[in-house]
BASENU-427830 format. One record per atom (N, C-alpha, C, CB): residue number from 1; residue in one letter; atom name; x, y, z. Coordinates in nm, 4 decimals. Atoms other than C-alpha are relative to their C-alpha. Glycine has a CB too. Layout:
// BASENU-427830
+-----+------+------+----------+----------+----------+
!  nr ! rest ! atom !        x !        y !        z !
+-----+------+------+----------+----------+----------+
! NUM !    a !   CA !        X !        Y !        Z !
...
+-----+------+------+----------+----------+----------+
//
This chain:
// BASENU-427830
+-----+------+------+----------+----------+----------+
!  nr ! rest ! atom !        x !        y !        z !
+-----+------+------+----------+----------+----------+
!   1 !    x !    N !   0.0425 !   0.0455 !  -0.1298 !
!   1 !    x !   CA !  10.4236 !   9.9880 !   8.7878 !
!   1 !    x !    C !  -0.0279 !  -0.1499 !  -0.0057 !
!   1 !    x !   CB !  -0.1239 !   0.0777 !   0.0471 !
!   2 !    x !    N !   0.0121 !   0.1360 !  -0.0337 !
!   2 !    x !   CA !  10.3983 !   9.6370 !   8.9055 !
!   2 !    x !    C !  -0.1479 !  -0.0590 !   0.0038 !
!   2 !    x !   CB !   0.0643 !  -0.0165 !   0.1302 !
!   3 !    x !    N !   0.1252 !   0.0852 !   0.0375 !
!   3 !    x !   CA !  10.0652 !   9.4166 !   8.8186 !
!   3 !    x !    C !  -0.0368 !  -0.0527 !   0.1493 !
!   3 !    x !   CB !   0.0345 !  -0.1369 !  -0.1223 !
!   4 !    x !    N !  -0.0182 !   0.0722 !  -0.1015 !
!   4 !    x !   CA !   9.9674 !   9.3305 !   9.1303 !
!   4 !    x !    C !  -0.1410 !  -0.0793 !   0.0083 !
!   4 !    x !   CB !   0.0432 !   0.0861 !   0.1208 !
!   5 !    x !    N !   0.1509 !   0.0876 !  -0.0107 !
!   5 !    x !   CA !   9.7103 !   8.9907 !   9.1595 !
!   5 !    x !    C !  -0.0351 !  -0.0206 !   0.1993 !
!   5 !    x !   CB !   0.0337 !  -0.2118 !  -0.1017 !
!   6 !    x !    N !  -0.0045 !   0.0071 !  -0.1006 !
!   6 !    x !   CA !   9.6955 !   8.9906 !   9.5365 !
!   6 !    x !    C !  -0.0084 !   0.0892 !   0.0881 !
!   6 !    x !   CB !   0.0630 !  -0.0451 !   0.0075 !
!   7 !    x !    N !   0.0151 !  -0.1305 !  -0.0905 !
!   7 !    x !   CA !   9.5170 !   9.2307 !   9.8038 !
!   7 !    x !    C !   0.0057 !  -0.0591 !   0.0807 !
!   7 !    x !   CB !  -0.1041 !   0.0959 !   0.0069 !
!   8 !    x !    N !  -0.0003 !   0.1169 !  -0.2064 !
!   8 !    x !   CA !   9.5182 !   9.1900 !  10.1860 !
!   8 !    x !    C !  -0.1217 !   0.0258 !   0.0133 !
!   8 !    x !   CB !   0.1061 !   0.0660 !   0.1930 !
!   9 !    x !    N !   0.1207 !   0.0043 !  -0.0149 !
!   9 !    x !   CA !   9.2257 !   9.1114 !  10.3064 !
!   9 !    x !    C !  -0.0127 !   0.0509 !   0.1832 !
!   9 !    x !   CB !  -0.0527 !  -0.1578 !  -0.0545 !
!  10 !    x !    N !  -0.0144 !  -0.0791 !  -0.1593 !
!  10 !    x !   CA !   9.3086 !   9.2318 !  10.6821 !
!  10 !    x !    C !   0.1462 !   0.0178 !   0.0147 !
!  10 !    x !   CB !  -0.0612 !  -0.0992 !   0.1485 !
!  11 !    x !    N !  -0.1107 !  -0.0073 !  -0.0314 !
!  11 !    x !   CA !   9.5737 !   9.4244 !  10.7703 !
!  11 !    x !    C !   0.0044 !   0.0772 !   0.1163 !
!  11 !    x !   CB !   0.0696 !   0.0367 !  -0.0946 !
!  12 !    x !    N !  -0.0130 !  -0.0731 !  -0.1389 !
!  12 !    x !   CA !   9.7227 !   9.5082 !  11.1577 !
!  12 !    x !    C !   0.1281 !   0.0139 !  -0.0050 !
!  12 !    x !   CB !  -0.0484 !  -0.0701 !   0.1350 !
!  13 !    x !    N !  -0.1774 !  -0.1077 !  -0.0502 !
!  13 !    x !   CA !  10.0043 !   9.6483 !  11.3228 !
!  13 !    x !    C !   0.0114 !   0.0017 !   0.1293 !
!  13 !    x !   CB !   0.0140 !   0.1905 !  -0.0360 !
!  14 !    x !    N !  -0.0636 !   0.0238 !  -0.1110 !
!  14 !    x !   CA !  10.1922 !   9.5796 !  11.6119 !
!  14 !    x !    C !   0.1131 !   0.0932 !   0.0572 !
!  14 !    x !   CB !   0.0432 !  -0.1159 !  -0.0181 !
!  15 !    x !    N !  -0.1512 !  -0.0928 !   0.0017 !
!  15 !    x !   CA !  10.3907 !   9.8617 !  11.8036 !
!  15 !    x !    C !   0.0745 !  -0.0551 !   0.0587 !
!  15 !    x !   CB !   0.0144 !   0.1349 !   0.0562 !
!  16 !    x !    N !  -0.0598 !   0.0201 !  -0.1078 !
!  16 !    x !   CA !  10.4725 !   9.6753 !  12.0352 !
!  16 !    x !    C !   0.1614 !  -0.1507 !  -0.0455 !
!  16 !    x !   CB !  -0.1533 !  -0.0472 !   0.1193 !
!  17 !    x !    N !  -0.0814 !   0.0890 !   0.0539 !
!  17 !    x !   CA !  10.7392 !   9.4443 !  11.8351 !
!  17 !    x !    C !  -0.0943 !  -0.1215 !  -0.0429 !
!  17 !    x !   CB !   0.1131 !  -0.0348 !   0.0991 !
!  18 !    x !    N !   0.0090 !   0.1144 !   0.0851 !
!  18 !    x !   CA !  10.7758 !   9.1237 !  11.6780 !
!  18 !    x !    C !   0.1036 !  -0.1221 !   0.0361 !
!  18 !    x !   CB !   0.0235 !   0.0505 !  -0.1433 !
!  19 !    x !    N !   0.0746 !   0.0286 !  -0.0851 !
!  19 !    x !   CA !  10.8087 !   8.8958 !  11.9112 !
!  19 !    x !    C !  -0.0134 !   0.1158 !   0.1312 !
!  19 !    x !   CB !   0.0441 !  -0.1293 !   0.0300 !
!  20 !    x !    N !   0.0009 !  -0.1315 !  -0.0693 !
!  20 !    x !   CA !  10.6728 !   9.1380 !  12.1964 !
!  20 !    x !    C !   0.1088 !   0.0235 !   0.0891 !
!  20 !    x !   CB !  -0.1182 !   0.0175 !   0.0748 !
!  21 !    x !    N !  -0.1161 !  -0.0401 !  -0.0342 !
!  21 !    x !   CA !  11.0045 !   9.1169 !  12.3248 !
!  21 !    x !    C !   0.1146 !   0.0803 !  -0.0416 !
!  21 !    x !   CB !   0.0297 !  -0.0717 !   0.0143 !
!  22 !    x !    N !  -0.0737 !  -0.0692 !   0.0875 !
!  22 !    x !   CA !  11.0932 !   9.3275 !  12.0778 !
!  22 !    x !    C !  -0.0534 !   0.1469 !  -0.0239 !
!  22 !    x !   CB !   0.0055 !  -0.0775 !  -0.1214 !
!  23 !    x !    N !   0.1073 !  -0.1310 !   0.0451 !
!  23 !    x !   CA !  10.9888 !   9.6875 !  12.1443 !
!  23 !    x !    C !   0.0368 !   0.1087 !  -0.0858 !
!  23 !    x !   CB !  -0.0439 !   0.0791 !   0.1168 !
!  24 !    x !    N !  -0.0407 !  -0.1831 !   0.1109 !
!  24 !    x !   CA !  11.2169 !   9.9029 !  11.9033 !
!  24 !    x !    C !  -0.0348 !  -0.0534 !  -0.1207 !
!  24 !    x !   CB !   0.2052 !   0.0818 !  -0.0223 !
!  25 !    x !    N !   0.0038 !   0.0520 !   0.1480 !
!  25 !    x !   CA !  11.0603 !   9.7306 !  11.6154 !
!  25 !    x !    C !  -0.2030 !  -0.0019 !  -0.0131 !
!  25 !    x !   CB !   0.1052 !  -0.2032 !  -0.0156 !
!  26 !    x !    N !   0.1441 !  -0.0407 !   0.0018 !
!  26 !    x !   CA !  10.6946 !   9.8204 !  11.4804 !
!  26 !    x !    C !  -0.0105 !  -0.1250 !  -0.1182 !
!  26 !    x !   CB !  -0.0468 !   0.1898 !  -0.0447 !
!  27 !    x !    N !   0.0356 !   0.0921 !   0.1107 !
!  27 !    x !   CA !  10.5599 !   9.4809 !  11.2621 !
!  27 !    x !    C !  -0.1487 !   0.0286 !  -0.0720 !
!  27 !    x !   CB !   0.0032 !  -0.1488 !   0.0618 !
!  28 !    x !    N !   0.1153 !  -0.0327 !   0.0906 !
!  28 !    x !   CA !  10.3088 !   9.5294 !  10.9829 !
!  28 !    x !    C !  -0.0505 !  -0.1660 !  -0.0640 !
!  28 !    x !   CB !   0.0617 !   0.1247 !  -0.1380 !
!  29 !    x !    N !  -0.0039 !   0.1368 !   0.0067 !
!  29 !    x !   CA !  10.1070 !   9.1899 !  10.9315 !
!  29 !    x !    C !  -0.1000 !   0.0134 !  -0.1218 !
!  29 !    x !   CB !  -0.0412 !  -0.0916 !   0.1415 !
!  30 !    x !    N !   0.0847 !   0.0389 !   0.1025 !
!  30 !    x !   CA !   9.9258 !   9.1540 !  10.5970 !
!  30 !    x !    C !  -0.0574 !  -0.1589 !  -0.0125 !
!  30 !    x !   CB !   0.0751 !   0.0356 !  -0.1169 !
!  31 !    x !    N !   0.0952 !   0.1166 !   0.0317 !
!  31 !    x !   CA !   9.6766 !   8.8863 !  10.5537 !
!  31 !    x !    C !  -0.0868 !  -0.0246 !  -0.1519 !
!  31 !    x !   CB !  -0.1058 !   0.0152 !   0.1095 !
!  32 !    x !    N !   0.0875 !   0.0240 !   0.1031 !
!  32 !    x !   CA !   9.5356 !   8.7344 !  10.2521 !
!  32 !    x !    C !  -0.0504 !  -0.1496 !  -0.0472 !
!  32 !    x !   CB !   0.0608 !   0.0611 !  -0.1023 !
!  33 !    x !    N !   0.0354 !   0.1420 !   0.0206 !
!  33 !    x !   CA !   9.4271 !   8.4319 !  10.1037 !
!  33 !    x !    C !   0.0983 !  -0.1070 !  -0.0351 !
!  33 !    x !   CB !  -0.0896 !  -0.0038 !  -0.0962 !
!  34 !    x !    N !  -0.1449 !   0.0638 !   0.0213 !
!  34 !    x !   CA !   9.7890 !   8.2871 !  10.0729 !
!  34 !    x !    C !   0.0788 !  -0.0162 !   0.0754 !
!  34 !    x !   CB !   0.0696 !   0.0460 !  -0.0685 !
!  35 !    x !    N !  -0.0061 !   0.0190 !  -0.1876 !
!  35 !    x !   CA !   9.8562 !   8.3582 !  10.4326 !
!  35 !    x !    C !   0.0370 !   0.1150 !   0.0765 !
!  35 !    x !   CB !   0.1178 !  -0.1107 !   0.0571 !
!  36 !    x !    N !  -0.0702 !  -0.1134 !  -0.0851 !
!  36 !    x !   CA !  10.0219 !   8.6103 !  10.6693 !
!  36 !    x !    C !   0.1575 !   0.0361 !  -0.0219 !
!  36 !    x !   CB !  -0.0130 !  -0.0421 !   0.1496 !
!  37 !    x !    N !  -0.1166 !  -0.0434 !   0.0143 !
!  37 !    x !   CA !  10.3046 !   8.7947 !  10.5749 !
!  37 !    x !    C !   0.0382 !   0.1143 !   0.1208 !
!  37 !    x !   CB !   0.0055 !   0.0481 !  -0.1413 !
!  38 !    x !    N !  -0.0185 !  -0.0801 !  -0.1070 !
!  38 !    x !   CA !  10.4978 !   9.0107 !  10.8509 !
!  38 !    x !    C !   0.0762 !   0.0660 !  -0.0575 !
!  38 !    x !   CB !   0.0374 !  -0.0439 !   0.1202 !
!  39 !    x !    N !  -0.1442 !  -0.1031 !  -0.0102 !
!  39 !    x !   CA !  10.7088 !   9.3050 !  10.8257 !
!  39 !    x !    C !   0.0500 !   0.0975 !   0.0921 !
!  39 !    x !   CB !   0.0054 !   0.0804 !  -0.0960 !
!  40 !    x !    N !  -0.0868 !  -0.0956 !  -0.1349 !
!  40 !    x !   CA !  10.9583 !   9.4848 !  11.0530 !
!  40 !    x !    C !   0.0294 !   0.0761 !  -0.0459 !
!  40 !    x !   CB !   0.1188 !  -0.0331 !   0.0795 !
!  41 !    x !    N !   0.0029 !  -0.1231 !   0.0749 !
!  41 !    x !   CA !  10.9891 !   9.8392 !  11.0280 !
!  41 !    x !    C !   0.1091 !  -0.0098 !   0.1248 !
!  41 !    x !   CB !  -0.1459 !   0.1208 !  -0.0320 !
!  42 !    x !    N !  -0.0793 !  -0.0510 !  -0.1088 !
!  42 !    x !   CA !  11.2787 !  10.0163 !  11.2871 !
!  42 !    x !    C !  -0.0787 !   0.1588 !  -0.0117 !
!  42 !    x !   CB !   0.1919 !  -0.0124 !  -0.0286 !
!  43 !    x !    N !   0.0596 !  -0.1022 !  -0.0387 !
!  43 !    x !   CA !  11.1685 !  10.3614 !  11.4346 !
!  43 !    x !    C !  -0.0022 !   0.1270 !  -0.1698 !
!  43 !    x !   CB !   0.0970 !   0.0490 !   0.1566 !
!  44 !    x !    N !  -0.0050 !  -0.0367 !   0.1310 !
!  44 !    x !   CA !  11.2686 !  10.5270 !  11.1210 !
!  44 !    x !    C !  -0.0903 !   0.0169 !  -0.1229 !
!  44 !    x !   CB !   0.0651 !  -0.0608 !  -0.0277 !
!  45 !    x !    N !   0.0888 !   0.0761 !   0.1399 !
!  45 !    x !   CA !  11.1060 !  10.3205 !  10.8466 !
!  45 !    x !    C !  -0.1045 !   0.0480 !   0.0388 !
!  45 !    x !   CB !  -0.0159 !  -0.1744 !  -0.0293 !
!  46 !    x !    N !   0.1471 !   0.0021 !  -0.0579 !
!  46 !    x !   CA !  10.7714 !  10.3120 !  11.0570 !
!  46 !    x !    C !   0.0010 !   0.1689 !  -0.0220 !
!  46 !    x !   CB !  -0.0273 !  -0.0741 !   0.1894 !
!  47 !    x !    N !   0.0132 !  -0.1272 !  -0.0413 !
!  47 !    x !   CA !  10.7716 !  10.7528 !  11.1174 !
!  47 !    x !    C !   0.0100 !  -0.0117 !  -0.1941 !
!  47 !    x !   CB !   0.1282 !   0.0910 !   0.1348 !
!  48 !    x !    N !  -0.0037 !  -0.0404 !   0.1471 !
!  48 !    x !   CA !  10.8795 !  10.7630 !  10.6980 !
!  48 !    x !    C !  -0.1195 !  -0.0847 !  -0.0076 !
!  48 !    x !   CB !   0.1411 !  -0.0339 !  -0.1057 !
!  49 !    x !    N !   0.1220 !   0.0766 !   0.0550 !
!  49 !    x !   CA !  10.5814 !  10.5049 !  10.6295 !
!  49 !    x !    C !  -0.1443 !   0.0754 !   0.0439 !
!  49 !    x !   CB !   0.0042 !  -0.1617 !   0.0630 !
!  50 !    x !    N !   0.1017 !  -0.1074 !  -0.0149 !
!  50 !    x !   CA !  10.3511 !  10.7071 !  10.8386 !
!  50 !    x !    C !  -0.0358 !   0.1312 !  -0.0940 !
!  50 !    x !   CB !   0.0318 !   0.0489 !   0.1147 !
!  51 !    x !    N !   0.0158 !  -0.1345 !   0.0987 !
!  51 !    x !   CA !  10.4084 !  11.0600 !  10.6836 !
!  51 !    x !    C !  -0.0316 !  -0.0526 !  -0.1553 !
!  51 !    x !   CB !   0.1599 !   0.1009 !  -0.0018 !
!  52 !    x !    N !   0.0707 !   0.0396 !   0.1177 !
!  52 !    x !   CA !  10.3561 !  10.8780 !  10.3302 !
!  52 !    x !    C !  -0.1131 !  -0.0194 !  -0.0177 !
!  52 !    x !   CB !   0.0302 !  -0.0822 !  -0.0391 !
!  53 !    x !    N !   0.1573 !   0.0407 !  -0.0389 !
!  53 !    x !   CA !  10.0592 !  10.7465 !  10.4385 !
!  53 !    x !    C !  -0.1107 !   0.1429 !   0.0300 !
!  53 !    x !   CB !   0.0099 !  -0.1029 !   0.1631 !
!  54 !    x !    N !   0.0725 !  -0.1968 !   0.0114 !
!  54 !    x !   CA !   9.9441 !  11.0869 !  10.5584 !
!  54 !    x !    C !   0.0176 !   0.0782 !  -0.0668 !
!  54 !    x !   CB !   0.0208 !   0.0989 !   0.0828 !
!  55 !    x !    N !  -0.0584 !  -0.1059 !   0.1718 !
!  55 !    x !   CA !  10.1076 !  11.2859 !  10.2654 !
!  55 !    x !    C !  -0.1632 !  -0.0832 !  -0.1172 !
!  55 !    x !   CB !   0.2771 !  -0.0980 !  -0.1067 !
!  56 !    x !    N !   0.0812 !   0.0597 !   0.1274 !
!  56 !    x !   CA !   9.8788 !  11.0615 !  10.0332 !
!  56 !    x !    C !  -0.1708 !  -0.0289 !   0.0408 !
!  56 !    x !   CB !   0.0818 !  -0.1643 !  -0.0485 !
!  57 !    x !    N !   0.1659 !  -0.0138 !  -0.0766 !
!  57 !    x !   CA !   9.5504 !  11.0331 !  10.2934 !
!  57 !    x !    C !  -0.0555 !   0.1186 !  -0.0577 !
!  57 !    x !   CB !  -0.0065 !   0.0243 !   0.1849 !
!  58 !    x !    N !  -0.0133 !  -0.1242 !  -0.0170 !
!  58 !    x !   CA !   9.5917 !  11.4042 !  10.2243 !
!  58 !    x !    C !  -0.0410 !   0.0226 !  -0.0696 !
!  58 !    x !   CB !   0.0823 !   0.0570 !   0.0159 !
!  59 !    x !    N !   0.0638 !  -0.0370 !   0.1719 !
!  59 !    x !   CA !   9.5263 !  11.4261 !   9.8512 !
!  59 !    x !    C !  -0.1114 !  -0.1253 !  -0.0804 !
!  59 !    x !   CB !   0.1668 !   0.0070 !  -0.1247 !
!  60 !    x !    N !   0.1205 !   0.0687 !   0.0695 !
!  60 !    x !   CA !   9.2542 !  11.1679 !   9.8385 !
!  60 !    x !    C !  -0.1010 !   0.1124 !   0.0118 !
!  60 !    x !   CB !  -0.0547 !  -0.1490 !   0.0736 !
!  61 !    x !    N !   0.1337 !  -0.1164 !   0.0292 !
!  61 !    x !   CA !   8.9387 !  11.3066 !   9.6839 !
!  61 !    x !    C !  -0.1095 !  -0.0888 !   0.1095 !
!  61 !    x !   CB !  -0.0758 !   0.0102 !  -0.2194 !
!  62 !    x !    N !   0.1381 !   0.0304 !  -0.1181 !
!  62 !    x !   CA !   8.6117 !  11.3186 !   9.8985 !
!  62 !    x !    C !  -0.0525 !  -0.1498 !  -0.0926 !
!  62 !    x !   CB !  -0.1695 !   0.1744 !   0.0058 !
!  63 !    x !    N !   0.0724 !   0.0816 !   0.0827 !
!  63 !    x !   CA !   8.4087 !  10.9689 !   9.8290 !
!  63 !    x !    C !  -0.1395 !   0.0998 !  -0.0918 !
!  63 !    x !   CB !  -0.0575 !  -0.1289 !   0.1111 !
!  64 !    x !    N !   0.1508 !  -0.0570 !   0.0450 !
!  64 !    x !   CA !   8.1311 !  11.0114 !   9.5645 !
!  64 !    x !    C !  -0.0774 !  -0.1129 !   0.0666 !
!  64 !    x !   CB !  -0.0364 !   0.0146 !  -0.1865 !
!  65 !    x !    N !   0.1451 !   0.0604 !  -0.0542 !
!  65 !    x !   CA !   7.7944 !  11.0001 !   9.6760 !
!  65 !    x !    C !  -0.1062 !  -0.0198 !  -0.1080 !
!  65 !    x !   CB !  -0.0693 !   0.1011 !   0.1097 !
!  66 !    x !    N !   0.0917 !   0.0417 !   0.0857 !
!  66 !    x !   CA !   7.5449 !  10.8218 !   9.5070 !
!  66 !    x !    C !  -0.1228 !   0.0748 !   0.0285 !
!  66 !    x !   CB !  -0.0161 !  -0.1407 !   0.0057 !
+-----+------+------+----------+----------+----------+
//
């Protein structure tokens, strides 16, 4: 797996495209201390990125409580 030195420090999402003249395209905007990166998903990508996301929400463990 890849080393990674760099988290986002806010990340949003735009359904509405990228520029909003663009509505068949869902952009994912990561922010960090290096700047704003964007990415374009098509209806596709975005619906497979979801279900991953929920496949793997799925099998997190409960937080521990202190």
């Amino acid at each position: 797996m890849t080393t990674r030195s760099t988290s986002a420090d806010f990340v949003t999402a735009f359904a509405t495209g990228w520029p909003e003249h663009q509505p068949d395209i869902m952009v994912l905007s990561l922010t960090t201390h290096r700047g704003v990166q964007d990415f374009a998903f098509n209806k596709e990508q975005a619906l497979l990125i979801a279900k991953t996301i929920k496949e793997t929400a799925a099998k997190l463990e409960k937080p521990k409580t202190s």
